[in-house]
DSSP file (Angstrom, degrees, kcal/mol; ACC not computed):
  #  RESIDUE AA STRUCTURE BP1 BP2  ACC     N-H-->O    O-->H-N    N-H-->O    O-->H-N    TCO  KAPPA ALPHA  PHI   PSI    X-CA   Y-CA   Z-CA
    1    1 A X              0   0    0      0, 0.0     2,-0.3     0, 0.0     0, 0.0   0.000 360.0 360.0 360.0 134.2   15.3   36.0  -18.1
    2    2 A X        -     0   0    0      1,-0.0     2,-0.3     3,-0.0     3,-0.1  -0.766 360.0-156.8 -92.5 115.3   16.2   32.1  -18.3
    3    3 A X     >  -     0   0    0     -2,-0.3     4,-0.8     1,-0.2     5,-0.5  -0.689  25.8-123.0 -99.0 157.2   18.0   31.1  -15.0
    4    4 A X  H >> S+     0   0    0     -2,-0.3     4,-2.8     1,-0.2     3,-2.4   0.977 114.6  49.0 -46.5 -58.8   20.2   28.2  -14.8
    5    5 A X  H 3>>S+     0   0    0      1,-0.3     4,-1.7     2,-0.2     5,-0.6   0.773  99.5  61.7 -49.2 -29.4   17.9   27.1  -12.1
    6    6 A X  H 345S+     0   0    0      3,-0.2    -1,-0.3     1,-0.2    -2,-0.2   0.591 106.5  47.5 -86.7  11.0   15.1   27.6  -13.8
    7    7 A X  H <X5S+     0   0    0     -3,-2.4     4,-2.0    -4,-0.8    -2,-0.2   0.665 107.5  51.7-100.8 -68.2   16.3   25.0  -16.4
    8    8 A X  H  <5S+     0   0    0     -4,-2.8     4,-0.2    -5,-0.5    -2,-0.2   0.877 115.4  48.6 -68.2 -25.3   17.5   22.2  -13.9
    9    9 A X  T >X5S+     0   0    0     -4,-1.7     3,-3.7    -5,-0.3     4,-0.7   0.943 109.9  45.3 -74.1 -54.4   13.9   22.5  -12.4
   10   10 A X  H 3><S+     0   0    0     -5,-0.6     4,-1.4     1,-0.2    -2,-0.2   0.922 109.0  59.7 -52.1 -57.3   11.9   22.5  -15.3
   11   11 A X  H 3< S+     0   0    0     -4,-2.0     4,-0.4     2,-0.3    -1,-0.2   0.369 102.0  51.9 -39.3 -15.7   14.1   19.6  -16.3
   12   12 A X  H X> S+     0   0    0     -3,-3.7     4,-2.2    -4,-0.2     3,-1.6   0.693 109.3  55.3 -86.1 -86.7   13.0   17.7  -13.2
   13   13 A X  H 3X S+     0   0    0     -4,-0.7     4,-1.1     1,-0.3    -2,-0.3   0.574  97.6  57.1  17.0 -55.1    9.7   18.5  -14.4
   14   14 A X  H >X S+     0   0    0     -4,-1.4     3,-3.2    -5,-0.3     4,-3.1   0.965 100.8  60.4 -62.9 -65.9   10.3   17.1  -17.6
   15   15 A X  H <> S+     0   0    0     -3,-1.6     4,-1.4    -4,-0.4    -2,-0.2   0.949 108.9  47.0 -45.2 -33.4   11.1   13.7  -15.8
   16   16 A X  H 3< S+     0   0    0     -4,-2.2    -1,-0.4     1,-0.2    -2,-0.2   0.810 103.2  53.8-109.8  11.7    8.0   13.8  -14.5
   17   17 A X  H <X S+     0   0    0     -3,-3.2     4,-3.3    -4,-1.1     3,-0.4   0.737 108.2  55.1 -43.2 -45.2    6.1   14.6  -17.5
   18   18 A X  H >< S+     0   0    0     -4,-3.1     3,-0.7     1,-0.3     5,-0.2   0.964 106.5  49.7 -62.3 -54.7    8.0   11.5  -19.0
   19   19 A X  T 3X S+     0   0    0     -4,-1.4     4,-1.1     1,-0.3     3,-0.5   0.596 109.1  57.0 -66.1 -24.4    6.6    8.9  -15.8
   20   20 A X  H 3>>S+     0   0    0     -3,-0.4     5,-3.1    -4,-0.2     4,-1.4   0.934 108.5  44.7 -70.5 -41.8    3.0   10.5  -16.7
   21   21 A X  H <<5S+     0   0    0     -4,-3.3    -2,-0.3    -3,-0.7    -1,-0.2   0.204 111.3  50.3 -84.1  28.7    3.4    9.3  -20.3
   22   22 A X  H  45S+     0   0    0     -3,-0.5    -1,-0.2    -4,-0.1    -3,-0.2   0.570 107.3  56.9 -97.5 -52.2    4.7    5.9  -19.3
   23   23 A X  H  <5S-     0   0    0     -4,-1.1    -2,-0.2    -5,-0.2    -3,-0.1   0.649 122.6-113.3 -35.7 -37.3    1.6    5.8  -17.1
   24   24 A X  T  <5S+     0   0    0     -4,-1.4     2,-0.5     1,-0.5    -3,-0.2   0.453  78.8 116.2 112.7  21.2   -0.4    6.4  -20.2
   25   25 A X  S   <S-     0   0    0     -5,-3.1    -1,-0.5    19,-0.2     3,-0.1  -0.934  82.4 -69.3-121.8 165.7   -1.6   10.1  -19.1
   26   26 A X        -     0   0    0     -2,-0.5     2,-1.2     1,-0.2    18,-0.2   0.031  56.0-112.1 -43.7 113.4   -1.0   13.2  -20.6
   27   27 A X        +     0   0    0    115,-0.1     2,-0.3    -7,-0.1   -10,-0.2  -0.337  66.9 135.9-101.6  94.0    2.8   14.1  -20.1
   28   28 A X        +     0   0    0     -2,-1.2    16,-3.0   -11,-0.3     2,-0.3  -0.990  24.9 169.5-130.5 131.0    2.4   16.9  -17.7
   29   29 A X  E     -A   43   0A   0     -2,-0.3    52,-3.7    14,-0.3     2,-0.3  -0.942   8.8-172.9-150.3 157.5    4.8   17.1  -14.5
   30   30 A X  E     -AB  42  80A   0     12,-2.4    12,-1.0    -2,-0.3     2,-0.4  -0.956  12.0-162.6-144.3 162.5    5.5   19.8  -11.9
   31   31 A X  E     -AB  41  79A   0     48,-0.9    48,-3.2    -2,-0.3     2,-0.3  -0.961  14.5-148.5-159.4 140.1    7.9   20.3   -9.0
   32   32 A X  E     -AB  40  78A   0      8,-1.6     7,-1.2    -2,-0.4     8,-0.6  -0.699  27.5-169.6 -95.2 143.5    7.0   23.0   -6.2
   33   33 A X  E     -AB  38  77A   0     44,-0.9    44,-2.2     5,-0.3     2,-0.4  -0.993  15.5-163.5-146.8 150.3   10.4   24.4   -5.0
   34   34 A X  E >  S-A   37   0A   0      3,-1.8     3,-1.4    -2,-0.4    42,-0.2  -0.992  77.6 -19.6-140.7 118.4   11.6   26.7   -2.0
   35   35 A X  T 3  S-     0   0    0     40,-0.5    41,-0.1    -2,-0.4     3,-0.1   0.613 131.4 -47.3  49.0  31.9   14.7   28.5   -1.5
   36   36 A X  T 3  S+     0   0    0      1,-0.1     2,-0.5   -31,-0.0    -1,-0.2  -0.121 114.9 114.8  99.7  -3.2   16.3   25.8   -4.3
   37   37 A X  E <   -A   34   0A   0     -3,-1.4    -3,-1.8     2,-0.0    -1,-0.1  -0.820  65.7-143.6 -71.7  99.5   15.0   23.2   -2.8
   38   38 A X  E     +A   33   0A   0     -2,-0.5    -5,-0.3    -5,-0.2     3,-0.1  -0.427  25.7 169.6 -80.7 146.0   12.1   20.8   -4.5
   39   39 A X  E    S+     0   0A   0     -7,-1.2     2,-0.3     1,-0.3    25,-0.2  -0.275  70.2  20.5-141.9  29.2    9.4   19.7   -1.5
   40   40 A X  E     +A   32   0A   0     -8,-0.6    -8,-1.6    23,-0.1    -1,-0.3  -0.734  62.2 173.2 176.2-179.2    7.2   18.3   -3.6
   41   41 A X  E     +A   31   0A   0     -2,-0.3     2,-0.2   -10,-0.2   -10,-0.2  -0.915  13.9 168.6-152.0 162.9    6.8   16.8   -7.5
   42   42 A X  E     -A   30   0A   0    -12,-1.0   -12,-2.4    -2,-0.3     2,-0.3  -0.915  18.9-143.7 176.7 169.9    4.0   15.2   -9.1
   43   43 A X  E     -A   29   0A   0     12,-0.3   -14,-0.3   -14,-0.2   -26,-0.1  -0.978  41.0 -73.9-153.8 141.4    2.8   14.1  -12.4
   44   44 A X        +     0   0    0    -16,-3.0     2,-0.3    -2,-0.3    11,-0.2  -0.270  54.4 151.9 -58.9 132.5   -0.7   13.9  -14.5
   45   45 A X        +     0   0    0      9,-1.4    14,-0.1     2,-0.1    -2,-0.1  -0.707  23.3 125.8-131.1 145.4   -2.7   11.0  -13.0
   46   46 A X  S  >>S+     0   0    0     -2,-0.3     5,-0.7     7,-0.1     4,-0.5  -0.400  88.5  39.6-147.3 -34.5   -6.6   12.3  -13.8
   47   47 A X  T >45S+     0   0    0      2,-0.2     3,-0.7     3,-0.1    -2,-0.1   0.999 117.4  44.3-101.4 -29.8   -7.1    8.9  -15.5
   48   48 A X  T 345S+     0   0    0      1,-0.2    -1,-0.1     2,-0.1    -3,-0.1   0.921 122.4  41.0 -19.9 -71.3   -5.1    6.3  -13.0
   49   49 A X  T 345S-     0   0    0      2,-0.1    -1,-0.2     5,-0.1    -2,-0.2   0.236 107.9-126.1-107.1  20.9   -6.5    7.9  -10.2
   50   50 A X  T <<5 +     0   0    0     -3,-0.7     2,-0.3    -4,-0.5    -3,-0.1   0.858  68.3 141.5  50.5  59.1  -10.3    8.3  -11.9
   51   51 A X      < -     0   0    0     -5,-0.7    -1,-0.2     1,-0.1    -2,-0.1  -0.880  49.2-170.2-128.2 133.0   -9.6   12.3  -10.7
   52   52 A X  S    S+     0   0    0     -2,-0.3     3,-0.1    -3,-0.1    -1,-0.1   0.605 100.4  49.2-100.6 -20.4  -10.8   15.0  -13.0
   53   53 A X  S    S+     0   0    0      1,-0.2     2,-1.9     2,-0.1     6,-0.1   0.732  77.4 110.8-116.5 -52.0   -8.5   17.2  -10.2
   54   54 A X        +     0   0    0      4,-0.1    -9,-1.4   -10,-0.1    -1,-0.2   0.075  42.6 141.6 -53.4  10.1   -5.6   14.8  -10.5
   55   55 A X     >  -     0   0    0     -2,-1.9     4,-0.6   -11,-0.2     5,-0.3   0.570  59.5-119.2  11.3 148.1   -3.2   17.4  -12.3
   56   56 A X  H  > S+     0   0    0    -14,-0.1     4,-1.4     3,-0.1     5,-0.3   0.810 118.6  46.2 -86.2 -31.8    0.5   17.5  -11.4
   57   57 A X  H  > S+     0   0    0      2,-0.2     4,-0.7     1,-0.2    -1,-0.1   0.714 111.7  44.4 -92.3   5.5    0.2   20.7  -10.3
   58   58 A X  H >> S+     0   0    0      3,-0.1     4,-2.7     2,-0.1     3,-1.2   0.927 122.8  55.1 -93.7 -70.7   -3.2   20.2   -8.1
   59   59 A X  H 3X S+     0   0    0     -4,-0.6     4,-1.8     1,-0.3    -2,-0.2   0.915 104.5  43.6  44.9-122.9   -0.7   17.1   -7.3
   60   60 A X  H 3X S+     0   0    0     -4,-1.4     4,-1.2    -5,-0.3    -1,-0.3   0.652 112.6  52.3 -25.6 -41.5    2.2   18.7   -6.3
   61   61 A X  H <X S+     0   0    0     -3,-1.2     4,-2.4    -4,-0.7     5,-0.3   0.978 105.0  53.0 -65.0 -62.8    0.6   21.2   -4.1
   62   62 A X  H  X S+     0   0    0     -4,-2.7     4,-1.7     2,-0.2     5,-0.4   0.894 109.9  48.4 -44.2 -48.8   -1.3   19.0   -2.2
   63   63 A X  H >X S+     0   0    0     -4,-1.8     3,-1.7     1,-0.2     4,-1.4   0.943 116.0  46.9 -49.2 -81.8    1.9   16.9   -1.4
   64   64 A X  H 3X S+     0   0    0     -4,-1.2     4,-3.8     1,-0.3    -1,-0.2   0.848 114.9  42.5 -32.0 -58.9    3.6   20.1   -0.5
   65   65 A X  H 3<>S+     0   0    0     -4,-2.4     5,-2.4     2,-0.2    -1,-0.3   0.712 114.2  55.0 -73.3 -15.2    0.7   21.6    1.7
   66   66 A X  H X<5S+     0   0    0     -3,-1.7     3,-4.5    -4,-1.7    -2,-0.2   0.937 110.5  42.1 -88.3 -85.9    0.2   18.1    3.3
   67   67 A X  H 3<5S+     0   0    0     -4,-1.4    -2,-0.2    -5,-0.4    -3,-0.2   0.797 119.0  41.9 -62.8 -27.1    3.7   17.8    4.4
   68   68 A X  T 3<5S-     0   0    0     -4,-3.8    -1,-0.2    -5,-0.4    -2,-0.1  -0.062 109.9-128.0-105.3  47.6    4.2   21.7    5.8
   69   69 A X  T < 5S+     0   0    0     -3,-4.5    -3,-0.3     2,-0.1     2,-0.1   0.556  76.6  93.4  15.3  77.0    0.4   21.1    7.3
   70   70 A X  S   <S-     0   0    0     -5,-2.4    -2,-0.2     2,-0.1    25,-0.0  -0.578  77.2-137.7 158.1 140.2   -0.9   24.3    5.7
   71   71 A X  S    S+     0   0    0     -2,-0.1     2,-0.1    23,-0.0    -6,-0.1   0.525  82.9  97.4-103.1   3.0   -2.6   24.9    2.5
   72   72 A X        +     0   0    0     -4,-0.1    24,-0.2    -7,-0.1    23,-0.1  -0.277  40.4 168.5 -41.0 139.1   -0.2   28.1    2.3
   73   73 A X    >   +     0   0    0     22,-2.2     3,-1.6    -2,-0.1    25,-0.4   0.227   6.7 162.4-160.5  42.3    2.7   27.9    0.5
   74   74 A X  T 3   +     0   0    0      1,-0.3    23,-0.1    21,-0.2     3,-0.1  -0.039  65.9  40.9 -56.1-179.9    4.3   31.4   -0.1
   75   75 A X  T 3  S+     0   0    0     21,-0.3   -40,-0.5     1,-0.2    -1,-0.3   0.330  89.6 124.0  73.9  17.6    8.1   31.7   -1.1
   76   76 A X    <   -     0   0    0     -3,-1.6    23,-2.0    20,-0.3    22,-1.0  -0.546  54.6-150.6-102.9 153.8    7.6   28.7   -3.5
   77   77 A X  E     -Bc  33  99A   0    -44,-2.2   -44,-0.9    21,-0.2     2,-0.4  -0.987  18.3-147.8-119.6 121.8    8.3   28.7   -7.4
   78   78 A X  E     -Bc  32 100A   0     21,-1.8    23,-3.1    -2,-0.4     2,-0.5  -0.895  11.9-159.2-103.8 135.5    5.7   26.0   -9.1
   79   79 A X  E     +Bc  31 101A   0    -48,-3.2   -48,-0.9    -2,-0.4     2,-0.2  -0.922  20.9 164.0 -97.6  85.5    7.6   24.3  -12.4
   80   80 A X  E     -Bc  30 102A   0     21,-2.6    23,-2.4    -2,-0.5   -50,-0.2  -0.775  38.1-141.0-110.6 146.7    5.0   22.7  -15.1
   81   81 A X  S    S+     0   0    0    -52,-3.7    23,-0.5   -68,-0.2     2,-0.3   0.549  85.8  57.5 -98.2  24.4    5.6   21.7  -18.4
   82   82 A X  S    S-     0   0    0    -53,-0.2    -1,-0.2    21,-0.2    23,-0.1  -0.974  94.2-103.3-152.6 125.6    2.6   22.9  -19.5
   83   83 A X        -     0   0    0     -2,-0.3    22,-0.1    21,-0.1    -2,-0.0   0.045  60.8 -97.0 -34.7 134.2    0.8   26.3  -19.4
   84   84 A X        -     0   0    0     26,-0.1    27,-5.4     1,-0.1    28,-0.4  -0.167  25.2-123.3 -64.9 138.5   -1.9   26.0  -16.4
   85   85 A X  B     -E  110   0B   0     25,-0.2     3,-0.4    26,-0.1     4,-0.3  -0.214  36.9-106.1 -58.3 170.8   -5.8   25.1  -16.6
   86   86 A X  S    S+     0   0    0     23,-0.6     4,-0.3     1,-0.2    -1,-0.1   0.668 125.6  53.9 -80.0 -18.9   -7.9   27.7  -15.1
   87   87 A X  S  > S+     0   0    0      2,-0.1     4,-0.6     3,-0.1    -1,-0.2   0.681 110.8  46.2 -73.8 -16.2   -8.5   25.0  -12.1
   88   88 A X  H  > S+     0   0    0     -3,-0.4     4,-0.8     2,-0.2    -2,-0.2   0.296 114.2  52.0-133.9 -16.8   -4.5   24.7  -11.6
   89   89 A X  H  > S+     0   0    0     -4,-0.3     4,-0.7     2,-0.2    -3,-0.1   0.693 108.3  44.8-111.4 -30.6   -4.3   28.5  -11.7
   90   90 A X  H  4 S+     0   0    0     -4,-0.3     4,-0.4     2,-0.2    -2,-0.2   0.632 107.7  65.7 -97.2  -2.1   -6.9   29.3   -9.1
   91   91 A X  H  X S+     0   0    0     -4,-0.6     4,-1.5     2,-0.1     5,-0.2   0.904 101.3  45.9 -14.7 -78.9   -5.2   26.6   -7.2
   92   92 A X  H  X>S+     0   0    0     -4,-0.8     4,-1.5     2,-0.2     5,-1.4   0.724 106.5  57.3 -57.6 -31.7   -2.1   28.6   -6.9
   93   93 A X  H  <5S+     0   0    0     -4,-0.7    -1,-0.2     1,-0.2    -2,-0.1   0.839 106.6  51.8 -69.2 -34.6   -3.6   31.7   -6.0
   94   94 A X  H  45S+     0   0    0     -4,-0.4    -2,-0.2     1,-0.2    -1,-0.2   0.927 107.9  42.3 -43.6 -63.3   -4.9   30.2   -3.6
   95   95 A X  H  <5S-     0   0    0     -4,-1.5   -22,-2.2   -23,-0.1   -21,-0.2   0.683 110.8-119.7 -74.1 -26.4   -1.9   28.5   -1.9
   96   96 A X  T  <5 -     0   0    0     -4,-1.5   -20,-0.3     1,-0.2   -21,-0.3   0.773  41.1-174.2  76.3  30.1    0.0   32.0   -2.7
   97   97 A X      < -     0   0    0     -5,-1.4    -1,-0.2     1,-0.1   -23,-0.1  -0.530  19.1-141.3 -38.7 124.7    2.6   30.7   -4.8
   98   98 A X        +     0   0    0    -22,-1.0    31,-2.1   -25,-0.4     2,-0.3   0.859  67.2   3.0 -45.7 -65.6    5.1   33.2   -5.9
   99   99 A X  E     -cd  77 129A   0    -23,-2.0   -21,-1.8    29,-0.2     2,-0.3  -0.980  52.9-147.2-150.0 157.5    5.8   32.5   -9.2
  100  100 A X  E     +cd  78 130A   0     29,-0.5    31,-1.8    -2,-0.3     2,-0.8  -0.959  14.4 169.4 -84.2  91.0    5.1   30.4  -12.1
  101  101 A X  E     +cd  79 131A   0    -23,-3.1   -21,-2.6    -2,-0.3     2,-0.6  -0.749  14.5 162.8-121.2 155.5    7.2   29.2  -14.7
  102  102 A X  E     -cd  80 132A   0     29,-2.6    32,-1.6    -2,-0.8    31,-1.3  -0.971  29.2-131.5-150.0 161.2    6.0   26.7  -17.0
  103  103 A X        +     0   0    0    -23,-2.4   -21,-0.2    -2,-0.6    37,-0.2   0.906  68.9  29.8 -88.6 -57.7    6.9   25.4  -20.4
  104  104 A X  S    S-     0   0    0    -23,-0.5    29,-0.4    35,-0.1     2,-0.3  -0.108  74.7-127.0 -79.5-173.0    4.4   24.8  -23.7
  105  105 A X        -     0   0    0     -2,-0.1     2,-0.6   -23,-0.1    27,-0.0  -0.842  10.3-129.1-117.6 154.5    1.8   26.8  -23.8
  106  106 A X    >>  -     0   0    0     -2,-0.3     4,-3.1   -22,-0.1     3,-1.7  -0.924  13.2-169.3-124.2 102.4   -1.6   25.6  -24.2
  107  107 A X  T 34 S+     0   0    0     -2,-0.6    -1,-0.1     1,-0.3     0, 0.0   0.359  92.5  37.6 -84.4   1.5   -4.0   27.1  -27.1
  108  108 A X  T 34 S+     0   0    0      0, 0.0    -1,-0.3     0, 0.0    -2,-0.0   0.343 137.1   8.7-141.4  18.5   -7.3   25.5  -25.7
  109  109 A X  T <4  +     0   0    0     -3,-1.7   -23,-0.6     7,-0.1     2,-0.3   0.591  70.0 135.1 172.2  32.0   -6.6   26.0  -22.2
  110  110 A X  B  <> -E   85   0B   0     -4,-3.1     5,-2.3     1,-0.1     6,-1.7  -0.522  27.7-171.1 -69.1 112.4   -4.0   27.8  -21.2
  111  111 A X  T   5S+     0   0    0    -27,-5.4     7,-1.9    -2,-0.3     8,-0.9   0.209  77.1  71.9 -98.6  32.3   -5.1   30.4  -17.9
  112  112 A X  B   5S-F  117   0C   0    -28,-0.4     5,-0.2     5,-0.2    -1,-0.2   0.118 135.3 -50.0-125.6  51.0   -1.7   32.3  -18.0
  113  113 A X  T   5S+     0   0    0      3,-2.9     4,-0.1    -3,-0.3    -2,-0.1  -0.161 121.3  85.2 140.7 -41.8   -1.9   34.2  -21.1
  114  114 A X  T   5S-     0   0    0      1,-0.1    -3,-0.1    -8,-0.0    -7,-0.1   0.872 118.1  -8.8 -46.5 -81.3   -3.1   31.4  -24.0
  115  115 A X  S   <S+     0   0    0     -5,-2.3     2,-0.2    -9,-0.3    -4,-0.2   0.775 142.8   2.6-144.8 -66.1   -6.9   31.3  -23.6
  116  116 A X        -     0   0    0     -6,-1.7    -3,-2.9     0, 0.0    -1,-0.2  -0.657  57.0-141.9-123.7-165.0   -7.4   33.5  -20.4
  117  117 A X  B     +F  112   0C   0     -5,-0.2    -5,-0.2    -2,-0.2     4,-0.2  -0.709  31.2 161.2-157.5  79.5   -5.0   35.3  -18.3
  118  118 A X  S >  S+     0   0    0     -7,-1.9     3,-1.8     1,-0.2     6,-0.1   0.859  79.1  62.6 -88.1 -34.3   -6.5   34.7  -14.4
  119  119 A X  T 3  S+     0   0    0     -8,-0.9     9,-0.2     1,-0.3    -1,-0.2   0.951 101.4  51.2 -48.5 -31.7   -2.7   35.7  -13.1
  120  120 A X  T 3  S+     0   0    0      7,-0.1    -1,-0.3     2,-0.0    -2,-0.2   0.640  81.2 120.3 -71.4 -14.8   -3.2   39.2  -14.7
  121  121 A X    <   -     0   0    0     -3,-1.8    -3,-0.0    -4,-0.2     0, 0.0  -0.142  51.0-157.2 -96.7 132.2   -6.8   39.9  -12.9
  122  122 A X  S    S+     0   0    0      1,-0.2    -1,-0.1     3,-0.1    -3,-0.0   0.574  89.6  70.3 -90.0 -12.6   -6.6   43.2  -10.6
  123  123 A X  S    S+     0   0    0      2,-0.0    -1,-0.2     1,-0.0    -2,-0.0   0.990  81.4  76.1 -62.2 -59.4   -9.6   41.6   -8.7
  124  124 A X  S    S-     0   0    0      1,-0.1     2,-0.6    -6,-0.1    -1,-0.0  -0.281  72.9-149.0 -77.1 125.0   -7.7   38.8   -7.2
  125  125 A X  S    S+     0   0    0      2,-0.0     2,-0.3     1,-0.0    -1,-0.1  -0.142  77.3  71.6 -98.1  56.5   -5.4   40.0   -4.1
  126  126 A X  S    S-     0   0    0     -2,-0.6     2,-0.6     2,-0.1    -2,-0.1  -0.990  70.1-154.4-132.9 138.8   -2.6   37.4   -4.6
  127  127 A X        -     0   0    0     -2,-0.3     2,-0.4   -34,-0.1    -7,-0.1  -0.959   6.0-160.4-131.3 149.6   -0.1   37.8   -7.5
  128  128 A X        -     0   0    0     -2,-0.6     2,-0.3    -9,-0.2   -29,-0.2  -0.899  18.8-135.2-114.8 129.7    1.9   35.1   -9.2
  129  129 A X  E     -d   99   0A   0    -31,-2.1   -29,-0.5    -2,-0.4     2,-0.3  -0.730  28.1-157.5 -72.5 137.1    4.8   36.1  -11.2
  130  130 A X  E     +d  100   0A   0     -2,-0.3     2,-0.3   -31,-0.2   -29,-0.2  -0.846  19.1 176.5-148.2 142.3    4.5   34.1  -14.4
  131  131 A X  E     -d  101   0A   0    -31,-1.8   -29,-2.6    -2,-0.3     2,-0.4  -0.947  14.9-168.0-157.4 123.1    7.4   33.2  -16.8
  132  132 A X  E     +d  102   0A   0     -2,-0.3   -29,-0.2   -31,-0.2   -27,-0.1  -0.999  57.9  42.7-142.8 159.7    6.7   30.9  -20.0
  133  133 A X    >   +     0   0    0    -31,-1.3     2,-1.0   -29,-0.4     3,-0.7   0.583  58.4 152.7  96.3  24.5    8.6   29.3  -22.3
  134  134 A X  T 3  S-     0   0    0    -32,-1.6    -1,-0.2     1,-0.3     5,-0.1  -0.741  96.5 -16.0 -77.9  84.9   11.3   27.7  -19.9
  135  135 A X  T 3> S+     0   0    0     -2,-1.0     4,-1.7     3,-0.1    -1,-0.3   0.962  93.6 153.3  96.2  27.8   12.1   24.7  -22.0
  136  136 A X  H <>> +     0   0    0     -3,-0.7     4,-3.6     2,-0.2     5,-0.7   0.930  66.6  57.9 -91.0 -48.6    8.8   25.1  -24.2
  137  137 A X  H >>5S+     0   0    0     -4,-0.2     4,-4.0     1,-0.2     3,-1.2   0.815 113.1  41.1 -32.8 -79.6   10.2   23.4  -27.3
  138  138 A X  H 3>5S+     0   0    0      2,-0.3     4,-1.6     1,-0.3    -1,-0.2   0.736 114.1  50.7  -6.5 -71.1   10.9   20.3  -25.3
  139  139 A X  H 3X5S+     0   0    0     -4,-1.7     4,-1.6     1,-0.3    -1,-0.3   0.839 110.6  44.2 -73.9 -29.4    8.0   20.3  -23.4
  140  140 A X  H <X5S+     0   0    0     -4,-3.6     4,-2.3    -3,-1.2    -2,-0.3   0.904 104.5  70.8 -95.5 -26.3    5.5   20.6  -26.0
  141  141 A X  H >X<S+     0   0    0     -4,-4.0     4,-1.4    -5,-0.7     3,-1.3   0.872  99.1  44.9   6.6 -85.4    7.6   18.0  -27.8
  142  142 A X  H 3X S+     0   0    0     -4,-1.6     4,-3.3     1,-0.3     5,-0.4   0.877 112.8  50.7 -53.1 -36.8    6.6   15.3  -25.4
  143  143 A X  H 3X S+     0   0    0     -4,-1.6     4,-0.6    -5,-0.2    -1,-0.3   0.832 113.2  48.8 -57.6 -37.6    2.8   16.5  -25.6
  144  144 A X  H <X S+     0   0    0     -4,-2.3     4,-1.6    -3,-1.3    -1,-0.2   0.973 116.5  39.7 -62.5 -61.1    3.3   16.4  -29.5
  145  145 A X  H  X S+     0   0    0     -4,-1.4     4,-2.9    -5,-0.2     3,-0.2   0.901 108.9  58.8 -51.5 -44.3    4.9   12.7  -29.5
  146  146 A X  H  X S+     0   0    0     -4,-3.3     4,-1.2     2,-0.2     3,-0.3   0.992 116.6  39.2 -68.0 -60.3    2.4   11.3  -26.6
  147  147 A X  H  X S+     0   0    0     -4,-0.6     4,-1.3    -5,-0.4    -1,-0.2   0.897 108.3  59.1 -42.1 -43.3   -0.8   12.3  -29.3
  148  148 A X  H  < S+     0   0    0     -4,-1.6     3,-0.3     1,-0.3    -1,-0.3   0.827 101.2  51.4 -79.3 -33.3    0.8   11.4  -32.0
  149  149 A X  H  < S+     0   0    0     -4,-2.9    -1,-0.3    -3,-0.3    -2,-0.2   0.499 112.4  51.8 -73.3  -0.8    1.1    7.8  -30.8
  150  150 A X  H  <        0   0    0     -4,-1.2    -2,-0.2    -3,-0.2    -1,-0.2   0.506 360.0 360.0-106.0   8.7   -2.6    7.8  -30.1
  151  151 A X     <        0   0    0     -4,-1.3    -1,-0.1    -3,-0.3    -2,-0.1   0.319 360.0 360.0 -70.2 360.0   -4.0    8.9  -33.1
């Protein structure tokens, strides 16, 4: 179920997809949020900051875990506009993010359902609620345009 809220976050999101592809990287943004409340945001810098790690959502936690000194982060909802790498996804399990909602999906390297599915894994004793497709047209939009002007 598509909440209103989960629309006006993703939609920050979006904004900061757009400020990665002004930046000239890959137009991927995330915003961490708590009880409706965003406490952190971030945007792809991997080539700006010469960071293989530099994610928004690697990004976004760290700002988040940084400012409530602890690399915990439970009650939080993570917003990307693009389905998670398998680094970005064992991230979050990590930090014990609640839920996930994210936008495109990603067919070469998507881990929450595309390519693998590490959120599903009965091994791992944290679970992330995962929701995709919030906004997916849109997002993979920008990811479509940003290519299409470098080809």
């Amino acid at each position: 179920m598509q909440s209103e809220l989960d629309h006006q976050f993703m939609q920050l999101a979006i904004e900061q997809a757009r400020l990665a592809a002004l930046a000239g990287e890959v137009p991927v943004g995330a915003v961490l949020v708590r009880n409706g409340v965003v406490i952190a945001e971030a945007f792809n810098q991997p080539i700006g900051n010469h960071d293989p790690s530099a994610h928004a959502e690697m990004l976004a936690l760290r700002v988040a875990a940084t400012a409530e000194s602890n690399y915990r982060l439970p009650g939080t909802t993570l917003y990307v506009t693009l389905e998670p790498c398998t680094m970005c996804a064992g991230a979050m399990l990590h930090a014990r993010v609640d839920r996930l909602v994210y936008g495109a999906n990603d067919p070469k390297t998507g881990a929450a359902g595309s390519v693998l599915d590490i959120f599903s894994s009965k091994h791992i004793n944290h679970h992330t609620q995962v929701q995709g497709g919030i906004m997916g047209d849109e997002c993979g939009q920008l990811l479509r345009e940003f290519f299409k002007e470098r080809r």
